[in-house]
N, C-alpha and C positions, 0 to 999 in steps of 0.2 A: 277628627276632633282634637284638640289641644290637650293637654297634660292641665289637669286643675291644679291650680295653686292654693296651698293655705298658710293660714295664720299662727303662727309658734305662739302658742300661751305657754307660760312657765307652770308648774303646777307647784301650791304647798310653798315651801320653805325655799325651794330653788332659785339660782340666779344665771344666768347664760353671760359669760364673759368673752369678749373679743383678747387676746392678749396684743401686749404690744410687738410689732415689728421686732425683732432682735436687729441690730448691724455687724454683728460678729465679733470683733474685737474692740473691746472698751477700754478708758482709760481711766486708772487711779486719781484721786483729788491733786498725788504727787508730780500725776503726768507721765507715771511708768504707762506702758500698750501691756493689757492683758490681752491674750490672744482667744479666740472664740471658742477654742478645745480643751481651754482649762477648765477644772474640776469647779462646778456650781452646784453642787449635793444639796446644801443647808440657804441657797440662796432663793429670795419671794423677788416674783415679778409682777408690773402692776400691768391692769389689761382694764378696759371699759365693759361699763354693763350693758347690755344690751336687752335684757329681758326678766324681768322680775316675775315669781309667783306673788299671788295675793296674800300669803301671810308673811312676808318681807317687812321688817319696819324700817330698815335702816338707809336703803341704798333705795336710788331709784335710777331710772336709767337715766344715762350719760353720767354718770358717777364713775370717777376714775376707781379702783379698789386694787389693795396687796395680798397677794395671794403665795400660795405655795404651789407650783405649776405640778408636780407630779403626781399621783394617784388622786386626780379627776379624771371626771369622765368626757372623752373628745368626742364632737360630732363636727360633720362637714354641713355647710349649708350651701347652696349655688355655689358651690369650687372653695367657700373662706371656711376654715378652721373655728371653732367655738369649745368653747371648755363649759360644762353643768355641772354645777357644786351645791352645796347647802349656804346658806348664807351663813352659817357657824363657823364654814370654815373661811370664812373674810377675815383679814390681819386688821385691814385701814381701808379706809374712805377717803377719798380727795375730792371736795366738791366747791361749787362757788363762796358758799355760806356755810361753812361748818358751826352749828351750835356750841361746842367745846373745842376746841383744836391745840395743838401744838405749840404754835409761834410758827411752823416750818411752812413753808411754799413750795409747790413743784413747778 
């Protein structure tokens, strides 16, 4: 008999982020190569949502968001990487229609 599969519900406050691909080495608006091994301590990366609990108001999945990647909690799902956090700790939201926004675009 097969392995049963189920369905990830977020529970409460929770949100399940995919983060994004890293490429390793980036480059300043200047066009200097920062290299992959330099220090990112204080640095947010944005990653897609992929799973909201029901008391969530802000974000809904496929909602790009800025996060601070270290002291979340990691899980594996089929082989890909996922990060579970509280939605309190979301910095930003990137979405088609934002009701308040910036001016800025990603």
């Amino acid at each position: 008999m097969a392995d049963p599969k189920f369905e990830i519900q977020m529970l409460h406050d929770r949100v399940m982020v995919r983060p994004e691909k890293e490429s390793g080495e980036r480059r300043s608006s200047g066009g200097i190569v920062i290299p992959a091994t330099a220090e990112q301590s204080n640095r947010l990366v944005w990653g897609e949502v992929c799973g909201v609990g029901h008391n969530v108001r802000t974000v809904k999945v496929g909602d790009m968001v800025l996060y601070h990647d270290e002291d979340q909690y990691q899980v594996e799902v089929q082989g890909e990487q996922y990060l579970v956090m509280r939605e309190r700790d979301l910095h930003a939201v990137a979405n088609e229609r934002p009701e308040y926004g910036t001016g800025l675009y990603l």
